[in-house]
N, C-alpha and C positions, 0 to 999 in steps of 0.2 A: 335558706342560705346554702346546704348542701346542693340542693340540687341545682342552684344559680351556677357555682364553681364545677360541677359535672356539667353542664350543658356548655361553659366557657373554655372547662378540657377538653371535651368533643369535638369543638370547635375549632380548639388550637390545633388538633392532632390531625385535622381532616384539613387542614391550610398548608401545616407541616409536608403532608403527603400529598395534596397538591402543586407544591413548591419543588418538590423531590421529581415528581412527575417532568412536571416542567423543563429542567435542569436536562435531559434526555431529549439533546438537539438532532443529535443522526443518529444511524444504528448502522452497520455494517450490513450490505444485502451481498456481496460478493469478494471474491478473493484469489486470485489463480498466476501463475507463474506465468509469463506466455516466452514462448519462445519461438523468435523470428529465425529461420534457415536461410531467407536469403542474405538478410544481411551480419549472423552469426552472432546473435543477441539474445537476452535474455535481462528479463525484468521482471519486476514483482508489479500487480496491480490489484490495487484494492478500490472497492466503490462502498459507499455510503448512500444511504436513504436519510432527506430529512424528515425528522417529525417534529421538530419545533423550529419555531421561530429563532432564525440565526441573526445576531446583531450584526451591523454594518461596522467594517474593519474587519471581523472575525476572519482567521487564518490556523489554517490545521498543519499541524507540525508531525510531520511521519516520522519515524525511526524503523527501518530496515534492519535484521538481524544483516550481516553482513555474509556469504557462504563461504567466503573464500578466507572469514577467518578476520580479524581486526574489529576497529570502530563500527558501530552501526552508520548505515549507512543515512543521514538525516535529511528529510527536504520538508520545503514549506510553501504553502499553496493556500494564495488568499479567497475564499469563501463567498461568494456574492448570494446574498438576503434572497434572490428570486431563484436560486439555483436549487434543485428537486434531489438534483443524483450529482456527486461529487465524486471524482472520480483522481484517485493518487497512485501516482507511478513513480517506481523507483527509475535510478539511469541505471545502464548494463551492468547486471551482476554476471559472477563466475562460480562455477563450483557449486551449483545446484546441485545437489544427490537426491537420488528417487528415494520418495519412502520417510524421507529426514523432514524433523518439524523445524519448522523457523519461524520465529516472531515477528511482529508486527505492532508496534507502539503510536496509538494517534491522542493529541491532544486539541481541543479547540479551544483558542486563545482569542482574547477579544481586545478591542487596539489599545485598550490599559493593559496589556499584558497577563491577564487575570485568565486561569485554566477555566474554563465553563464545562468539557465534561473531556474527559478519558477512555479511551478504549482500546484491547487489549483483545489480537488473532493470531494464531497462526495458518501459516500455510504449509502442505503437505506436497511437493510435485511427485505425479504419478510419471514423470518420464526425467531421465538422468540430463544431464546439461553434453554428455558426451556425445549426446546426437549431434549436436551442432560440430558445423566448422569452427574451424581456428578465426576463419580469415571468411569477412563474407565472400559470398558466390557473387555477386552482381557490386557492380559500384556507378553512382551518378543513378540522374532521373530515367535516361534508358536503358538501366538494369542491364548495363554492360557487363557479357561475361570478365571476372578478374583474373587478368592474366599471372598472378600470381597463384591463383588454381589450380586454370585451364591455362595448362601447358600449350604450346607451339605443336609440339609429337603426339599431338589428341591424349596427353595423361592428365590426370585428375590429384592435384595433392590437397585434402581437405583438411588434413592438418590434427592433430588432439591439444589440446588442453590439460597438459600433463603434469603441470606444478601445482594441483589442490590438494587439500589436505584431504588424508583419507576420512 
């Protein structure tokens, strides 16, 4: 009888830890600030790898630390079953500082609403947001120079970004 109830525990605990397994839909394989120069932006993007099978409805809820200070920044990006690499963008952030960590909150929801797993990065930028313009450099499909820039008297006003917080 002992040994019946140990080969039934064994059995519970290795289904347990299959089930656990399982539950481990994506996994984060990237993360990087990127910032555009021409058109004076900057965004957070993260990518995910699937490794399990993602239910139909499912949608990933990001939360952006915010840089510039306030609410995180939230978006929600619905998940397709054949999709390998998921890929989540914030819209323009400000006030990126080099060196400074910032979070990054993902949940995958399924169309009952129910969390199927959570994950949890940050991100690091190795370059300050103060490279960028204020104002992009180009505007419209043929990257017209902005004359709000590029002055008439050939001067250049690129502008800073001067109200973040230190």
């Amino acid at each position: 009888m002992m040994r019946r109830f140990m080969v039934l525990s064994l059995a519970a605990l290795a289904l347990a830890a299959c089930q656990r397994e399982a539950e481990k839909l994506v996994e984060v394989s990237g993360h990087i600030f990127v910032f555009n120069y021409r058109v004076a932006s900057a965004t957070y993007l993260v990518t995910l790898n699937k490794t399990g099978p993602i239910p139909e409805g499912t949608v990933a809820i990001a939360k952006f630390e915010d840089p510039a200070g306030g609410d995180p920044i939230v978006i929600s990006e619905k998940i397709f079953p054949a999709w390998n690499k998921i890929t989540l963008q914030s819209p323009n952030v400000r006030c990126v500082r080099k060196d400074k960590s910032y979070s990054v909150d993902i949940r995958l929801v399924d169309a009952a609403g129910r969390t199927l797993q959570e994950l949890k990065t940050q991100l690091v930028s190795d370059v300050d947001q103060s490279v960028l313009p204020s104002k992009p450099l180009v505007l419209g499909a043929g990257y017209e120079r902005n004359p709000e820039v590029f002055k008439p008297d050939g001067t250049a006003d690129y502008g800073r970004d001067d109200d973040c917080p230190a």
